[in-house]
C-alpha positions as CSV (number, residue, x, y, z in Angstrom):
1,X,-51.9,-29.4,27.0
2,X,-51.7,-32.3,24.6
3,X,-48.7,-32.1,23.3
4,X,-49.3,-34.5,20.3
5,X,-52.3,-32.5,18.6
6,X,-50.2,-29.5,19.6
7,X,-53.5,-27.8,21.6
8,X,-53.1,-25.0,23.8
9,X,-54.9,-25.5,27.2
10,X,-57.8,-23.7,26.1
11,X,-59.1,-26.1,23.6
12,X,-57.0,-24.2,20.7
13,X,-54.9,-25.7,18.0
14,X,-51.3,-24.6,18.3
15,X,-49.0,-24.5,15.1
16,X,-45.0,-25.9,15.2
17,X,-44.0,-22.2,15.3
18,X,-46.2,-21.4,18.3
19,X,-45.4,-24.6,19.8
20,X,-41.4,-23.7,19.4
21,X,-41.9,-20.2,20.8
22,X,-43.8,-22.0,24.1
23,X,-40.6,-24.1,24.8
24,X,-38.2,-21.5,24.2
25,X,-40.3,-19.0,26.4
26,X,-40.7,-21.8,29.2
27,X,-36.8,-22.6,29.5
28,X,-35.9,-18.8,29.3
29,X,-38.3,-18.0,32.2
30,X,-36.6,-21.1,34.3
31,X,-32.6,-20.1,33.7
32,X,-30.2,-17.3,35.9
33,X,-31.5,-14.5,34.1
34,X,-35.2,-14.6,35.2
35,X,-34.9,-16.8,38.5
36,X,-32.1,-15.7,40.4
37,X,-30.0,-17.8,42.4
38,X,-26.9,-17.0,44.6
39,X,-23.8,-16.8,42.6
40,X,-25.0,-17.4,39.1
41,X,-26.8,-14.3,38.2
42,X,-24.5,-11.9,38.1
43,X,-22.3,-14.0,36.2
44,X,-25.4,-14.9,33.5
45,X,-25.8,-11.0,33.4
46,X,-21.7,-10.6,32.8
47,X,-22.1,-12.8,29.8
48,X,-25.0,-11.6,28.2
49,X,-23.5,-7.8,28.8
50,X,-20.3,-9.3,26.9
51,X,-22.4,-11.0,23.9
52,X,-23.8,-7.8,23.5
53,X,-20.6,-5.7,23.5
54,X,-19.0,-8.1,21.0
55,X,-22.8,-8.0,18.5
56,X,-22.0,-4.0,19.1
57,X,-18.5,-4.3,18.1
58,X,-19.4,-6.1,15.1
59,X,-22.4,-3.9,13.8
60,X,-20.1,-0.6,13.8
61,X,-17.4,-2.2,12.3
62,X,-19.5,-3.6,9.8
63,X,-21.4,0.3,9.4
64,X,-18.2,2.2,9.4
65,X,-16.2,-0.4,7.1
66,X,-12.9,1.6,7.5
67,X,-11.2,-1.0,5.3
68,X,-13.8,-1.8,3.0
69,X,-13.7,-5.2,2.9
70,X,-17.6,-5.2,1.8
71,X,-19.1,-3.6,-0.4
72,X,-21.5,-1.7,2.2
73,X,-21.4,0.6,3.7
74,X,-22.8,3.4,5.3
75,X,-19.3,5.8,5.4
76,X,-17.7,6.7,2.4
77,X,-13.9,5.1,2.0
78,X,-11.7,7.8,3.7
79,X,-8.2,7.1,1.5
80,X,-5.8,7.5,4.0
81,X,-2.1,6.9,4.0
82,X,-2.5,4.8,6.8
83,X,-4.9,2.6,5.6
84,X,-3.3,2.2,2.2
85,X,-1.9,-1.7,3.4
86,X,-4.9,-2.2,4.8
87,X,-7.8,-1.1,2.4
88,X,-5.8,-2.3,-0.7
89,X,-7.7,-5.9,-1.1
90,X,-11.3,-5.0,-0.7
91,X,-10.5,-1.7,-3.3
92,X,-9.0,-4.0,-5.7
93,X,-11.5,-7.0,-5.4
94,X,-14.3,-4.5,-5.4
95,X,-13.6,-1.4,-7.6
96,X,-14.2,-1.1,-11.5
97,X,-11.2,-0.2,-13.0
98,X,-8.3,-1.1,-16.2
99,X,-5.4,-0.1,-14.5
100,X,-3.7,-0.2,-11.3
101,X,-0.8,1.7,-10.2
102,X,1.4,-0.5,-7.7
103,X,4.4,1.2,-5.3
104,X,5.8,2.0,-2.6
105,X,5.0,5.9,-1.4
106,X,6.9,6.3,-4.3
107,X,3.8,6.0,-6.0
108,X,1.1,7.5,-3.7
109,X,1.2,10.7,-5.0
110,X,0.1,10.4,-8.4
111,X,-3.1,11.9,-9.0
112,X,-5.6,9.5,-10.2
113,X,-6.9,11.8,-12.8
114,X,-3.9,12.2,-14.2
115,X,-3.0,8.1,-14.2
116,X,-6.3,8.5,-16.1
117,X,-5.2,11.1,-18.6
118,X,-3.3,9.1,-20.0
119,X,-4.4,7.1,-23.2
120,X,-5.5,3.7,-23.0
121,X,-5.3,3.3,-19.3
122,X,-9.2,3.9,-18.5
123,X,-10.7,3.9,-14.9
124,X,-7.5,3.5,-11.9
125,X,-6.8,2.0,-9.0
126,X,-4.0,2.8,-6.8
127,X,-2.3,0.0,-4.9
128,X,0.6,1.7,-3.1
129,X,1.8,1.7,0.6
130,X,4.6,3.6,2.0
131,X,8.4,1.6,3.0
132,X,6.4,-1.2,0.6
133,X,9.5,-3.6,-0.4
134,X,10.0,-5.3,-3.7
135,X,8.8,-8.3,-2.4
136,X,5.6,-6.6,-0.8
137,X,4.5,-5.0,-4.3
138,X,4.5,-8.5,-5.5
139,X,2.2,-9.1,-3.4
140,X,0.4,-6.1,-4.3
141,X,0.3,-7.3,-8.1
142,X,-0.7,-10.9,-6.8
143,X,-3.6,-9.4,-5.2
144,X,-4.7,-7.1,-8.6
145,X,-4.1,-10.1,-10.6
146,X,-5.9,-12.3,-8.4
147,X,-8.9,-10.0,-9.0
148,X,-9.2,-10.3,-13.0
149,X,-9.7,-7.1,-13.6
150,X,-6.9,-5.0,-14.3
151,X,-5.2,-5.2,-18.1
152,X,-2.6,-3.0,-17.5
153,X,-0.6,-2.6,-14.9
154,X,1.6,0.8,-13.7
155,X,4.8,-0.3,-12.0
156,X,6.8,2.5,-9.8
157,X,9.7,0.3,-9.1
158,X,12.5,1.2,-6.0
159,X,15.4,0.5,-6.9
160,X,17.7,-0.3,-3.7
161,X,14.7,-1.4,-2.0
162,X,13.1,-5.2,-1.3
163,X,17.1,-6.6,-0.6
164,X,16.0,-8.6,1.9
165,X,16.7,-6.9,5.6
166,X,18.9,-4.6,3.5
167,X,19.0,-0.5,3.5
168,X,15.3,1.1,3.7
169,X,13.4,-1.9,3.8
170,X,10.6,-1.6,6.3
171,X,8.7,-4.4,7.7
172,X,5.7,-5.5,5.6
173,X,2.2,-4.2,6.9
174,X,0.4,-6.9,5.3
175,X,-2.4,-8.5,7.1
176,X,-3.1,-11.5,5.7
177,X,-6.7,-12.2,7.1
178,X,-7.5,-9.0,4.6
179,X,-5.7,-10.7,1.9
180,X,-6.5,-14.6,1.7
181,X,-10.1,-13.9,0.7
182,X,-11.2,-16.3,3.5
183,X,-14.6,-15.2,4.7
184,X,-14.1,-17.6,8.0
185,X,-10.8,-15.2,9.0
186,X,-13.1,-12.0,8.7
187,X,-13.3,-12.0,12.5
188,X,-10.1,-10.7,12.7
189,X,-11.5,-7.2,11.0
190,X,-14.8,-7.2,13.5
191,X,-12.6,-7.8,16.6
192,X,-9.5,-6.1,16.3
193,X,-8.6,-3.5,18.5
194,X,-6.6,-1.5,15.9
195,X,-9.7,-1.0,13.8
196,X,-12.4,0.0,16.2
197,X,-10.2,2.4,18.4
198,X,-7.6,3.7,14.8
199,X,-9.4,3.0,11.5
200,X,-13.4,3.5,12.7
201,X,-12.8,6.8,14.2
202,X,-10.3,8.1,11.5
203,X,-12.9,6.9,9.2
204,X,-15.9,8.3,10.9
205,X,-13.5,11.9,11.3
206,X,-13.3,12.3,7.7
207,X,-16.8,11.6,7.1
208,X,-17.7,14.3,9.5
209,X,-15.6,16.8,8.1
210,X,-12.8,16.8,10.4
211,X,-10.0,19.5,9.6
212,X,-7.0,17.0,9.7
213,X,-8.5,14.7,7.1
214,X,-9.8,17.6,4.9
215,X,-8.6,15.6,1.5
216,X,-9.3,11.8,3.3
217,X,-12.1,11.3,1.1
218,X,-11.2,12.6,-2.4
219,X,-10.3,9.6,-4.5
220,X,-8.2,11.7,-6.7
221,X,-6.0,12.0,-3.8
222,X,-5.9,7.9,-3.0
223,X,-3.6,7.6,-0.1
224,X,-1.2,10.6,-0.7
225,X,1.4,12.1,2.4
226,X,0.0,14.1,4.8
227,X,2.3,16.5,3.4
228,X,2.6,15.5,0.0
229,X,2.5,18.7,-1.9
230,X,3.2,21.0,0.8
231,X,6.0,23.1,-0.6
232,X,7.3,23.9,3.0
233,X,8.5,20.2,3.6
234,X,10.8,20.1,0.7
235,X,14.2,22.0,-0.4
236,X,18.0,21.6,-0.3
237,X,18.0,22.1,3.9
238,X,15.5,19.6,4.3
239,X,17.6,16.9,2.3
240,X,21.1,18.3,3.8
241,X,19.0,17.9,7.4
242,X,18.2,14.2,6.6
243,X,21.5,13.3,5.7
244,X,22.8,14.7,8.7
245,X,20.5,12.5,11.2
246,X,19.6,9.7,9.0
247,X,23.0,8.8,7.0
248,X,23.9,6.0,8.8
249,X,20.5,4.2,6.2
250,X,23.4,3.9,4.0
251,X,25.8,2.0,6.2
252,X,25.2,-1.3,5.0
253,X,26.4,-0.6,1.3
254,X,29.6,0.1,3.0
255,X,29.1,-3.5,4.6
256,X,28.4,-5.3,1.3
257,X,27.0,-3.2,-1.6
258,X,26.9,-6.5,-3.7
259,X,24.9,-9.0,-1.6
260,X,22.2,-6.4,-1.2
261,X,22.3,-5.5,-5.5
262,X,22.0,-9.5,-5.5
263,X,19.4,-9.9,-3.1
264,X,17.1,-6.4,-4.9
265,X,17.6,-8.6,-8.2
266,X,16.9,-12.2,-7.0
267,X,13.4,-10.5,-5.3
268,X,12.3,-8.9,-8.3
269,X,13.1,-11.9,-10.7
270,X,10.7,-13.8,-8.0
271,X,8.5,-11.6,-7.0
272,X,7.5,-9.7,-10.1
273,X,9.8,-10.6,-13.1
274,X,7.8,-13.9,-12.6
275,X,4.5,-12.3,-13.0
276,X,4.9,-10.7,-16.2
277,X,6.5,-13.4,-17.6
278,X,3.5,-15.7,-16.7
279,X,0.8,-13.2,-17.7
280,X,1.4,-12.4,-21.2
281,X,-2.2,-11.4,-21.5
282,X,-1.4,-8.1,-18.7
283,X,0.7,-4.7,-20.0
284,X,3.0,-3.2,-17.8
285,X,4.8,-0.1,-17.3
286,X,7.5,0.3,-15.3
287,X,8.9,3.1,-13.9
288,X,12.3,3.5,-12.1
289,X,11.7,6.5,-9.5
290,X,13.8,9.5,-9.7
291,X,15.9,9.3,-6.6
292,X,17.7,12.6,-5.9
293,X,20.8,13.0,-7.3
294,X,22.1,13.6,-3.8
295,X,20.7,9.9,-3.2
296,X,23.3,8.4,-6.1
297,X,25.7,10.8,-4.8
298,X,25.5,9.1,-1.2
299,X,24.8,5.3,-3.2
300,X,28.4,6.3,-4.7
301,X,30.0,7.3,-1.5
302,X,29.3,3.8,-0.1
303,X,30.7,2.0,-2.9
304,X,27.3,0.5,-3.7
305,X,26.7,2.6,-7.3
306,X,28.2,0.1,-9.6
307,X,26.6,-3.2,-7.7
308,X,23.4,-1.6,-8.2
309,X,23.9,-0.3,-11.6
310,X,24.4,-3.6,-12.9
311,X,21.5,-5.3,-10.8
312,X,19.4,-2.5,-12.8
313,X,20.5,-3.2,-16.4
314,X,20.4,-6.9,-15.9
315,X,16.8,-6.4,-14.9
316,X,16.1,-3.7,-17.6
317,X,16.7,-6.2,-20.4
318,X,14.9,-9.2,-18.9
319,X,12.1,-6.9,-19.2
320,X,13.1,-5.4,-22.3
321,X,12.6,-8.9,-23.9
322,X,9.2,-8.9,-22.7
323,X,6.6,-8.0,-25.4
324,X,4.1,-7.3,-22.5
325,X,6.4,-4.2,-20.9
326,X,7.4,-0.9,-21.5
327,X,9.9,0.7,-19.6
328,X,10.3,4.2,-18.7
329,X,13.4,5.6,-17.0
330,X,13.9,8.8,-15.4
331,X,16.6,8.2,-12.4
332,X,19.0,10.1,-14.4
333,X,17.3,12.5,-15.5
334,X,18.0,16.8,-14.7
335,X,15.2,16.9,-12.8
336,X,16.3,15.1,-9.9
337,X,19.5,17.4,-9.2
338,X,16.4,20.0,-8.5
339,X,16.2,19.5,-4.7
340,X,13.5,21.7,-4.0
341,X,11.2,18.8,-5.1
342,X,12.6,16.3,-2.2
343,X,11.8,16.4,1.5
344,X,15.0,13.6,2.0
345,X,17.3,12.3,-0.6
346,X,14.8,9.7,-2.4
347,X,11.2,11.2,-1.9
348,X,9.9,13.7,-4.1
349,X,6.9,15.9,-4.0
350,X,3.3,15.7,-6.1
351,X,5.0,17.7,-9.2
352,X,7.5,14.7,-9.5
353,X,4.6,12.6,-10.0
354,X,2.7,14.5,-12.2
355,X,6.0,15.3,-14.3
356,X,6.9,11.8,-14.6
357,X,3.0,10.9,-16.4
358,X,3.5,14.3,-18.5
359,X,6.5,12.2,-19.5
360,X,5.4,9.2,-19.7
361,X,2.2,10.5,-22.6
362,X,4.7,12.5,-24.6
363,X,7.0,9.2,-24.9
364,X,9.9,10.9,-22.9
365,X,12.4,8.6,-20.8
366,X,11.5,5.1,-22.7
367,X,13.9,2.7,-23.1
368,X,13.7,0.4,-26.2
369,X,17.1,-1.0,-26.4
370,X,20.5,-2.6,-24.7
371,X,22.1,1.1,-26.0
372,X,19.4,3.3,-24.4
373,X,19.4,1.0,-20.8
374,X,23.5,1.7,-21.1
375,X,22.8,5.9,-21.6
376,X,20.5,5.6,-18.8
377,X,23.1,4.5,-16.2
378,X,25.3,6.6,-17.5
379,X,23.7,9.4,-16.7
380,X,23.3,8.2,-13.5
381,X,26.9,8.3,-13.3
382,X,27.2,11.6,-14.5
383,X,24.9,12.6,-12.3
384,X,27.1,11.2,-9.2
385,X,30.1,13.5,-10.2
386,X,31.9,15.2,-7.3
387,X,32.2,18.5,-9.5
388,X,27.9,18.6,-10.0
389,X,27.1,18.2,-5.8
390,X,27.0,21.0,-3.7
391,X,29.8,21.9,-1.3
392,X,28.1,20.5,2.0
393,X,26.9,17.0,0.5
394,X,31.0,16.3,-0.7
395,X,32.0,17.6,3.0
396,X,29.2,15.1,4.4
397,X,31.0,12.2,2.6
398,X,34.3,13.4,1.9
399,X,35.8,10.6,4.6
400,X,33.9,7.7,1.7
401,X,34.8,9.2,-1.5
């Protein structure tokens, strides 16, 4: 063959694709895979079986998408509460929406038709994620900022939680390869173990019509509990049953009540004070959730009630100067003395959540000046009175009070 008129043997003309094709052919014919030699080609065929598994790998992970991190894909999103940290940043980079609800599971259990209901807060994202600190729903409003497309923003703030390594604050499940926006750290999604043996076959489950994740692909229901309006997980023996096992969640107010109110404050003014100050252009409502009395009751007990208190109106009126921010208040209000809406002393059932947007359309529970922020910790107070608890929560923590 000539190779410089590119001519085939045969007295044909041979084009640079055909010529390529030649080569490539040649040397694939002349390696380990097509002429064995002792030792080497079993190891070639070890290699190539890996390559493949990994290009496998990849392709379902890329089909399924359990985290939607694209915008294809070939199963529809299954909004589960264990995915909520996970599927947050391609939802929020990717969705159309005005609004996005940000908590902790606090928050998961609004409906996102009724978000929707109410006026002038359009289409709705949800970016919630249960044990979320104060300083991880910063990072939640970073992220739906970051995205330029929200203009209003719905805020379910915890109040004792965020306080730095203090009472309730779980460890953040941020992954920060989802996050960054980095297409280069992708990898991390196609070859994670977590994903292709948890998220793919959830995903795949609910897309098959599995019975445990019946509601996993209603969007209304964006990462609600697993039991979030089951009626049978909620009442006055399952809080007095929580206290019993879990009351020791409290032992660090006992410890020092103030450093965590300080360290609850200092994170918000960082992580989201910060934020609404620098976005004048973004509206926010905040929401304090309604705690259980028997919450306050045990807040009290540890000496931690007026510490926090204070942290709270301090933060209330930085926000109150804020033209950009309406609050909403309902952590003293009757309703949380109702215990057969709370499965422990802080988390309430769906009803709560849909109450609290009933509320927040009709104008209940706002707060518009220094006098309202004072009546609303006073009837926290109020609500923390020996005389208003029932007999077994004073016996519980009659050794505090």
């Amino acid at each position: 063959m000539n190779t410089n008129g590119h001519e085939h043997k045969r007295g044909g003309k041979m084009n640079v694709f055909s010529f390529v094709f030649v080569r490539v052919h040649s040397w694939f014919k002349n390696t380990a895979f097509m002429r064995p030699r002792a030792g080497t080609r079993w190891f070639a065929w070890v290699v190539f079986a890996f390559l493949a598994a990994v290009v496998l790998v990849v392709l379902v992970v890329m089909a399924v998408n359990p985290y939607q991190l694209y915008g294809v894909s070939l199963c529809k999103p299954a909004y589960l509460n264990e995915h909520s940290y996970q599927m947050l940043p391609g939802l929020l980079r990717r969705e159309h929406y005005e609004t996005v609800a940000i908590g902790s599971c606090m928050a998961q259990n609004f409906r996102i038709s009724d978000m929707e209901a109410v006026p002038g807060w359009g289409r709705v994202a949800k970016a919630s994620g249960g044990g979320a600190s104060t300083r991880t729903l910063g990072r939640f409003a970073t992220a739906a900022l970051d995205a330029k497309r929200a203009r209003h923003i719905f805020l379910v703030l915890d109040t004792p939680l965020g306080t730095g390594g203090g009472i309730f604050n779980l460890e953040d499940q941020i992954l920060e390869y989802l996050y960054d926006d980095t297409v280069w750290n992708d990898y991390q999604y196609f070859l994670n173990w977590d994903v292709l043996t948890g998220a793919v076959p959830r995903t795949l489950k609910a897309n098959l019509g599995h019975r445990r994740f019946a509601n996993a692909l209603d969007r209304d229901r964006m990462f609600f509990w697993d039991f979030g309006d089951r009626p049978d997980r909620y009442g006055e023996a399952a809080v007095r049953e929580d206290l019993k096992h879990r009351g020791d969640h409290f032992a660090p107010l006992r410890a020092d009540a103030g450093k965590l109110a300080a360290g609850f404050q200092q994170t918000f003014e960082d992580r989201l004070l910060r934020q609404m100050r620098e976005r004048p252009d973004i509206r926010f409502t905040v929401v304090f959730a309604p705690y259980s009395s028997a919450f306050w009751y045990a807040v009290r007990a540890g000496n931690g009630l007026d510490p926090f208190l204070a942290a709270r109106a301090n933060l209330l009126r930085q926000m109150l100067a804020l033209d950009n921010v309406t609050l909403h208040d309902f952590q003293g209000d009757p309703v949380t003395a109702d215990l057969s809406r709370y499965s422990d002393p802080w988390h309430y059932n769906a009803t709560v959540n849909a109450w609290m947007l009933n509320a927040i359309r009709e104008g209940r529970g706002k707060l518009e000046s220094d006098a309202d922020i004072d009546a609303a910790n006073a009837a926290i107070r109020i609500l923390t009175e020996p005389g208003r608890q029932p007999a077994w929560l004073r016996e519980l923590f009659s050794e505090e009070l």
